[in-house]
C-alpha positions as CSV (number, residue, x, y, z in Angstrom):
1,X,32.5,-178.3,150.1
2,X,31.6,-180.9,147.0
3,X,31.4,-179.2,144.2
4,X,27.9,-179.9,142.0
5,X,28.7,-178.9,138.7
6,X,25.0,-178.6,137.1
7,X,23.0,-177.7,139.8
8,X,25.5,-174.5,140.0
9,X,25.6,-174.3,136.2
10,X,22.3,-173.8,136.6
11,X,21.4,-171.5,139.8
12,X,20.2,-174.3,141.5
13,X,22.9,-174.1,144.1
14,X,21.1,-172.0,147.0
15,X,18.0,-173.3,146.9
16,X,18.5,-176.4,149.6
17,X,19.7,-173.1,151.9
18,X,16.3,-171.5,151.1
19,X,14.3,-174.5,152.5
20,X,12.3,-173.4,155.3
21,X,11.6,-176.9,156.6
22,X,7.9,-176.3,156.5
23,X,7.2,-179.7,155.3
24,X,4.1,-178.5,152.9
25,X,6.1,-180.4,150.2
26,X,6.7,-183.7,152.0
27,X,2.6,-183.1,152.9
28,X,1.5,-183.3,149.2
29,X,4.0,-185.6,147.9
30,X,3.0,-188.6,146.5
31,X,5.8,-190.7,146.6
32,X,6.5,-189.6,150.1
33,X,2.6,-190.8,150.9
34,X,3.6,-194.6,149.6
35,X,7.3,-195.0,150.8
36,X,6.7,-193.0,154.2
37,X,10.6,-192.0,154.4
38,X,11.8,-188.7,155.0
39,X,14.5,-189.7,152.6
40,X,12.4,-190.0,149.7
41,X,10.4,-186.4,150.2
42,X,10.9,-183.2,148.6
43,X,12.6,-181.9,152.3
44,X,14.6,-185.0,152.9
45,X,16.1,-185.0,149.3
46,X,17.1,-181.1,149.5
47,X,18.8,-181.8,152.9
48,X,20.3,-184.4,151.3
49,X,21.7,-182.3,148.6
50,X,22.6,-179.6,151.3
51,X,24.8,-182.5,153.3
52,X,26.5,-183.0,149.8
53,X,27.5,-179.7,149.4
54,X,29.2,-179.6,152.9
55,X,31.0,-182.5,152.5
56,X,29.0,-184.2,154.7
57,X,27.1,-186.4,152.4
58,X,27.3,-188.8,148.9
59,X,26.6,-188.3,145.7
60,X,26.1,-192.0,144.5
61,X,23.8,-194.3,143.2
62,X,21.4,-194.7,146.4
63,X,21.0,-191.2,146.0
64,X,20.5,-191.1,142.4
65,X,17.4,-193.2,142.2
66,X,16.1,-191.3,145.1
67,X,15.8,-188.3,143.0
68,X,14.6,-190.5,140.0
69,X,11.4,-191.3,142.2
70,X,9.8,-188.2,141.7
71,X,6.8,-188.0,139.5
72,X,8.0,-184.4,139.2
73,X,3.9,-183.3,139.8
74,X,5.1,-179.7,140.3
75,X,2.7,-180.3,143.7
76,X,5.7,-179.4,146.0
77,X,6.8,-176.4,143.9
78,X,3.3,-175.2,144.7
79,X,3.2,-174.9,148.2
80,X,6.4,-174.3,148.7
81,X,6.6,-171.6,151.4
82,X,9.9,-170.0,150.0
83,X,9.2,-170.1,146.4
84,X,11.3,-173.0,145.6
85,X,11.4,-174.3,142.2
86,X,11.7,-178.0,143.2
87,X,10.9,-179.5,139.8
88,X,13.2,-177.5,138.2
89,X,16.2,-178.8,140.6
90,X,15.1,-182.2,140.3
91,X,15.8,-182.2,136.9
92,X,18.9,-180.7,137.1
93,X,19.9,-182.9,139.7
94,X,18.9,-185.4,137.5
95,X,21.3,-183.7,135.0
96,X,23.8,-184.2,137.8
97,X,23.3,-187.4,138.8
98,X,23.6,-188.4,134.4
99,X,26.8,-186.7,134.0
100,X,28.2,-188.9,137.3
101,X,27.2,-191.7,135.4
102,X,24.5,-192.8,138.1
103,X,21.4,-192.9,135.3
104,X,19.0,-195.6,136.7
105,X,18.6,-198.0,133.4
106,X,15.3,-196.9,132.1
107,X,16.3,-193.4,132.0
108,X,19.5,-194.8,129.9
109,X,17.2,-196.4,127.5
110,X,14.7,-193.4,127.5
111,X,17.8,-191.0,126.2
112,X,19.1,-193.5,123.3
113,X,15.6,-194.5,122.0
114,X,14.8,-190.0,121.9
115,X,18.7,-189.9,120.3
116,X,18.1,-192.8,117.9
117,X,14.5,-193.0,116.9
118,X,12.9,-189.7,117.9
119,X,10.5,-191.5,120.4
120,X,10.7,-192.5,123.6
121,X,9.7,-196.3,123.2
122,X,12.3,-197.4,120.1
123,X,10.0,-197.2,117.3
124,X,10.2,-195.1,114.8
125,X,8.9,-192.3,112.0
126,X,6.8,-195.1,110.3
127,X,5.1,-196.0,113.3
128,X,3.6,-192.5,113.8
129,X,0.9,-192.9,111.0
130,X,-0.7,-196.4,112.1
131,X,-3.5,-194.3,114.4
132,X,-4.7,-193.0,111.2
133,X,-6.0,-196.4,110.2
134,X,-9.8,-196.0,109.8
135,X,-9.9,-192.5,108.9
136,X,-7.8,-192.3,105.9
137,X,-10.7,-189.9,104.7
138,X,-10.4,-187.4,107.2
139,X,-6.4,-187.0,107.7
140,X,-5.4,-188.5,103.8
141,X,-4.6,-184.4,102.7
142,X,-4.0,-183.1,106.3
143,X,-0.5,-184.5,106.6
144,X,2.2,-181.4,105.9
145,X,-1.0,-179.0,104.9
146,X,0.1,-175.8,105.1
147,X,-2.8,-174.5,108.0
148,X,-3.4,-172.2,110.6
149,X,-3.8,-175.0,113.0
150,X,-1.6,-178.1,113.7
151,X,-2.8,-181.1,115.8
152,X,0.6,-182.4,117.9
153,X,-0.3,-185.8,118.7
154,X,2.7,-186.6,121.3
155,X,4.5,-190.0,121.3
156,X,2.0,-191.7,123.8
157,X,-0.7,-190.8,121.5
158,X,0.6,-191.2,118.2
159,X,2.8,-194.7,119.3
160,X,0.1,-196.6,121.8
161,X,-2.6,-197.9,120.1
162,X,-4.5,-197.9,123.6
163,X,-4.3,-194.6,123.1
164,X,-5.2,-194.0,119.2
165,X,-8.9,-193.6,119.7
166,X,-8.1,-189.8,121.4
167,X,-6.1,-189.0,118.5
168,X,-8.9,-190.0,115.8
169,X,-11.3,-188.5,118.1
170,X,-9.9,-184.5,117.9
171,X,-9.4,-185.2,114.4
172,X,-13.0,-185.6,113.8
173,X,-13.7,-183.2,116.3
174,X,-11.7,-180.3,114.2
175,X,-13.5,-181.8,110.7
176,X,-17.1,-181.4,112.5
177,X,-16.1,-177.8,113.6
178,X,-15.0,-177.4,109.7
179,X,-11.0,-176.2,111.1
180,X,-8.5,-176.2,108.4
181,X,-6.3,-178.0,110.0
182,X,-2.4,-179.9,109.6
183,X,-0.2,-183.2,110.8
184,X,3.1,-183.5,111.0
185,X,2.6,-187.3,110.1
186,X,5.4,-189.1,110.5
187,X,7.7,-185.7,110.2
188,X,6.7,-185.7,114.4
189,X,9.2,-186.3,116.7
190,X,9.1,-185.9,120.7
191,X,8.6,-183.1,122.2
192,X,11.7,-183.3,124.2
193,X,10.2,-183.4,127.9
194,X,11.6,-187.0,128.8
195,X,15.3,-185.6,127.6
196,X,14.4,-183.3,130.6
197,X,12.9,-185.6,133.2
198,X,16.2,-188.2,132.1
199,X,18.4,-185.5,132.7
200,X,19.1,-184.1,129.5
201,X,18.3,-180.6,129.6
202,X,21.1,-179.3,126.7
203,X,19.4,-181.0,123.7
204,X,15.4,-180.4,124.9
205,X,15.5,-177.4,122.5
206,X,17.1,-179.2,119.6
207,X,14.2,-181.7,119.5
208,X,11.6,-179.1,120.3
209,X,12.7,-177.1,117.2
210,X,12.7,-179.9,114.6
211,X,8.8,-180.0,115.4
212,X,8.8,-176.2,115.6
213,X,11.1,-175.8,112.2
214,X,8.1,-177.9,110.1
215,X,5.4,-175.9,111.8
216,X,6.6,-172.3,110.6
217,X,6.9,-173.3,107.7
218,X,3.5,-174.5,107.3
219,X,2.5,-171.5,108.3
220,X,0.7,-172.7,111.7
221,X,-0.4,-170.0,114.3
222,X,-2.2,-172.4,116.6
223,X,-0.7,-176.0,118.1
224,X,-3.0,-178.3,120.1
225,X,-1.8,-181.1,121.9
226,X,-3.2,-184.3,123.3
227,X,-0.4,-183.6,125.8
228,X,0.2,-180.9,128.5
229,X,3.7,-181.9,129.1
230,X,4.3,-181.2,125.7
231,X,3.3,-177.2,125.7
232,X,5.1,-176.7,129.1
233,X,8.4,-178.2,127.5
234,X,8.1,-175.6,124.7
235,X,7.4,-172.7,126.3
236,X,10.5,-173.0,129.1
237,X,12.6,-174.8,126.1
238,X,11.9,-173.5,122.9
239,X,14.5,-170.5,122.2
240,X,12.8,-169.5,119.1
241,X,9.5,-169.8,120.9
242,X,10.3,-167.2,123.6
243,X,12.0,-164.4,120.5
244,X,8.8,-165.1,119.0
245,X,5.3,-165.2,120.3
246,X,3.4,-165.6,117.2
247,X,2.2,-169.2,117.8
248,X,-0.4,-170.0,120.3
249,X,-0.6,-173.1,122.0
250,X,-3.8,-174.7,123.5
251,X,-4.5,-178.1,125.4
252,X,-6.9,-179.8,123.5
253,X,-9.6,-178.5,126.6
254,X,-9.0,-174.7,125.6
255,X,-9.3,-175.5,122.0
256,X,-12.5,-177.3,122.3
257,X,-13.6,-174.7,124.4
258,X,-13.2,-172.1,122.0
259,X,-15.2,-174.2,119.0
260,X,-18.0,-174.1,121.6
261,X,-18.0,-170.6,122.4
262,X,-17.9,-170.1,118.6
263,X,-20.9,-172.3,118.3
264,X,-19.2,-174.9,116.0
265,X,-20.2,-177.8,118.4
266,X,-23.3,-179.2,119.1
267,X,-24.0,-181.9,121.2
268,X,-26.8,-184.8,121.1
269,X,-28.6,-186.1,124.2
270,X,-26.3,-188.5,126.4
271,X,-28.5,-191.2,128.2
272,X,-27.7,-189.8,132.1
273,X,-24.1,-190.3,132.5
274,X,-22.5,-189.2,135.7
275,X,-18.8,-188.2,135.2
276,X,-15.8,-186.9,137.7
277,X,-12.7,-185.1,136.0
278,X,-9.4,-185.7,136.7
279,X,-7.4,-182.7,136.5
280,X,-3.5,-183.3,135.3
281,X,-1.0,-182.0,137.2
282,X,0.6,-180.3,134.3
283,X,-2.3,-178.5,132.9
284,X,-3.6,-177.8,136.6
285,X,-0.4,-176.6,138.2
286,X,1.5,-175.1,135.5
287,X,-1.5,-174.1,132.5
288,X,-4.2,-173.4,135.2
289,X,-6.1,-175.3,132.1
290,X,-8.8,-176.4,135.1
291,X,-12.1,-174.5,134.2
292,X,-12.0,-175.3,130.4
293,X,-12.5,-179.0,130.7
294,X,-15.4,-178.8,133.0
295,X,-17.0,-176.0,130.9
296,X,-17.4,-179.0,128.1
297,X,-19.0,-181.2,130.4
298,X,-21.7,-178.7,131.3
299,X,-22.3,-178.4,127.9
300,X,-23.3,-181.5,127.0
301,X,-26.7,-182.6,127.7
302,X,-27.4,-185.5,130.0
303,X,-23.9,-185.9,131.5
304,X,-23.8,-184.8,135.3
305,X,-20.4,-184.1,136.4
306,X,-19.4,-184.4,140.0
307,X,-16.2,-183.1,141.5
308,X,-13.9,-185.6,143.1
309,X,-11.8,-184.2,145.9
310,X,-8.7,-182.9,145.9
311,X,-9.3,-181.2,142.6
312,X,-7.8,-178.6,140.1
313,X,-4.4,-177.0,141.2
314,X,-4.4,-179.7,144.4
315,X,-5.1,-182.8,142.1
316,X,-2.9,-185.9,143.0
317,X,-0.4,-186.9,140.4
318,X,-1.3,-190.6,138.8
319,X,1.7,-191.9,139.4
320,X,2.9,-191.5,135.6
321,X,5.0,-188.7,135.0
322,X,8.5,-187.7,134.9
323,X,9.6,-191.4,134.0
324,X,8.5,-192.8,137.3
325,X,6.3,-195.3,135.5
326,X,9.4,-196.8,134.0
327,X,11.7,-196.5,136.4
328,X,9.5,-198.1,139.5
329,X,6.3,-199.0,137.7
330,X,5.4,-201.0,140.5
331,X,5.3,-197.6,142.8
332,X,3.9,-195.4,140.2
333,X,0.9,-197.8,139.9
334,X,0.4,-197.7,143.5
335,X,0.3,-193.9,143.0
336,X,-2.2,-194.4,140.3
337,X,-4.2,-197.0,142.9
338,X,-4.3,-194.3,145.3
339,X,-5.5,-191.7,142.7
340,X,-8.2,-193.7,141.5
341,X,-9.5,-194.5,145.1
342,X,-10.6,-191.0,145.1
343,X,-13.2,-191.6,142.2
344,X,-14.9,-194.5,144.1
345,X,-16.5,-192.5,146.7
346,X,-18.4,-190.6,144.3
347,X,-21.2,-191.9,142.3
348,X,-18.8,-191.1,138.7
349,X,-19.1,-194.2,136.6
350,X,-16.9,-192.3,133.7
351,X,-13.5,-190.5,134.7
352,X,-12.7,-187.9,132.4
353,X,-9.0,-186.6,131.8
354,X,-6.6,-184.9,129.4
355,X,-3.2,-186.1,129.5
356,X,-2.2,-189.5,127.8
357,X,0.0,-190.4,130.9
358,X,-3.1,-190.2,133.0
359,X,-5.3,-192.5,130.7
360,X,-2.2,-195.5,130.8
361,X,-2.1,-195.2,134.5
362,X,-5.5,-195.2,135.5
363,X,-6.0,-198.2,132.6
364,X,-3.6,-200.0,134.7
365,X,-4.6,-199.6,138.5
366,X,-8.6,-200.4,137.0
367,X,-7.2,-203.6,136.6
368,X,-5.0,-204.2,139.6
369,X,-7.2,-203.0,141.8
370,X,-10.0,-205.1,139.8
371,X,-12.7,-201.9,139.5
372,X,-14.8,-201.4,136.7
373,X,-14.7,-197.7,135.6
374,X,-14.5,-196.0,132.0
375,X,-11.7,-193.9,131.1
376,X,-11.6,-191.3,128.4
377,X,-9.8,-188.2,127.3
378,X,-11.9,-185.1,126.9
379,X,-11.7,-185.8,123.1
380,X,-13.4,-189.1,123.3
381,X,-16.7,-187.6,125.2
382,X,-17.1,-184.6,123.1
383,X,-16.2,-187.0,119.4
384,X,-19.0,-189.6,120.5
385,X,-21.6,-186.9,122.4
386,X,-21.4,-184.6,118.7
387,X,-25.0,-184.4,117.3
388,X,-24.9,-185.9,114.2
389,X,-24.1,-183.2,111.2
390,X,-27.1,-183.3,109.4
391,X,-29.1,-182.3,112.6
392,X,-26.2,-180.5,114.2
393,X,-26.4,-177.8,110.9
């Protein structure tokens, strides 16, 4: 038999015995749906491994980028009939296929930028601060606060400046609901999720801990993130974070949520918008954050929110995640294509999400599929449906 050296290092080595076959995973997956090759499915690629393991099959690079296009949607591990982790032994044989040397070359350039610059896009500390241009008002004494609540922006939303507007948007969001609130500014490094999905999984607690180290210390008891990835990485990395259970964190859905409940919000009149909700696989599948996001929409007045199908914990992937936009973007914005085809048989002219990753791929497939339809995180429709202070108090 071929010895795999992480996937035994890390119990991964029965699981391609435990595989029932079913197919459920091959069903929901959305590479599988675009490339239409047994090969390239959740089943295929276990049976692959299994035929490795007896000596009957290669480990090499064909193989390699096989298990690199994988959004890594956690939709197979859901319906998985035997209780598979699947996403867990793609990224250890993602582990594998790094120590083997068979890293596809975005996934290379992935780990150095995270090793050298703290990012994932070879930027930089500096870089971190340019969304706050505009609102040097509202952050200018946030940055290193000591707070009960920190904001974690995420690299997508603190580096893109497509994507600066949702970062602005929960900062005014938690001045309006009068939250003492803090930044790490440009003290914020990744997460450490794409040191996973690159196959990395050693150093994911290392990085998580630099943001974690800052946080204590500033005394925070709540995190929110513009990012779902970002809390899952955390909670299954974090060493500290499992010895202690002291901080709390929310997607920015659950923490809107709550300033609603505790009547801190109020919203103005919106001029009859009809709006579907994406629901990301992270926060669907792993947070079960579903309900929280549509709760805001029903709060605000004239929006009308419509359910696009599949939804909540059967939502398709956009194509985005678990480096799948870098490694075959061409693929992942067919996945995103597909995705979006779902919104256009409802009568939605606004889609409504909460993951960054979701926002760039949609962004993209709009225009190669030429449709006209309005993107926004959940913070951008509550920041512009707030009532106005002076009539909201």
């Amino acid at each position: 038999m071929t010895k795999l050296d992480f996937i035994e290092k890390y119990g991964q080595e029965d699981e391609p015995y435990v595989c029932a076959s079913c197919g459920n995973c091959t069903l929901v997956c959305p590479v599988f749906r675009e490339l239409k090759w047994e090969s390239y499915g959740p089943r295929g690629k276990l049976h692959i491994v299994k035929s490795i393991m007896e000596g009957e099959g290669e480990f090499g690079e064909d193989f390699a980028r096989k298990i690199f296009l994988c959004n890594l949607c956690e939709h197979c591990t859901s319906v998985c009939t035997t209780g598979i982790s699947l996403d867990r032994f793609w990224e250890v044989a993602r582990a594998e296929a790094r120590e083997r040397g068979l890293l596809p070359t975005p996934a290379q350039f992935v780990l150095k930028s995270l090793k050298e610059r703290g990012d994932i896009m070879w930027m930089g500390s500096a870089d971190r601060i340019l969304w706050m241009e505009g609102i040097e008002e509202l952050v200018k004494d946030r940055v290193l606060k000591k707070a009960k609540v920190a904001y974690f922006l995420g690299c997508n939303v603190s580096l893109k400046s497509q994507l600066h507007d949702v970062a602005k948007s929960m900062v005014k969001i938690m001045d309006y609901a009068g939250i003492d609130f803090t930044l790490l500014g440009d003290k914020e490094v990744c997460c450490g999720a794409p040191l996973g999905w690159a196959g990395n999984l050693k150093d994911i607690n290392e990085m998580a801990e630099r943001n974690l180290e800052i946080i204590r210390e500033l005394g925070v008891e709540t995190v929110v993130f513009s990012c779902p990835s970002c809390i899952v990485t955390w909670q299954e990395h974090s060493k500290s974070l499992k010895e202690d259970h002291n901080i709390e964190l929310l997607t920015a859905s659950q923490f809107i949520n709550r300033l609603i409940r505790e009547n801190r919000l109020s919203f103005e009149e919106q001029p009859m918008i009809t709006a579907t909700f994406h629901d990301p696989c992270i926060s669907a599948r792993v947070l079960k954050a579903t309900e929280e996001p549509r709760e805001i929409m029903e709060e605000i007045p004239g929006l009308y929110h419509v359910e696009m199908n599949p939804s909540r914990q059967n939502t398709r992937c956009c194509g985005s995640h678990g480096l799948l936009d870098v490694v075959d973007p061409v693929l992942s914005s067919k996945i995103a294509e597909k995705r979006l085809r779902d919104v256009t048989v409802t009568p939605a002219t606004l889609l409504v999400t909460e993951c960054p990753r979701c926002i760039l791929a949609f962004d993209l497939a709009k225009f190669t599929m030429n449709y006209e339809m309005k993107v926004q995180d959940i913070t951008q429709l509550v920041a512009d449906s707030l009532l106005p202070k002076e009539e909201g108090r």
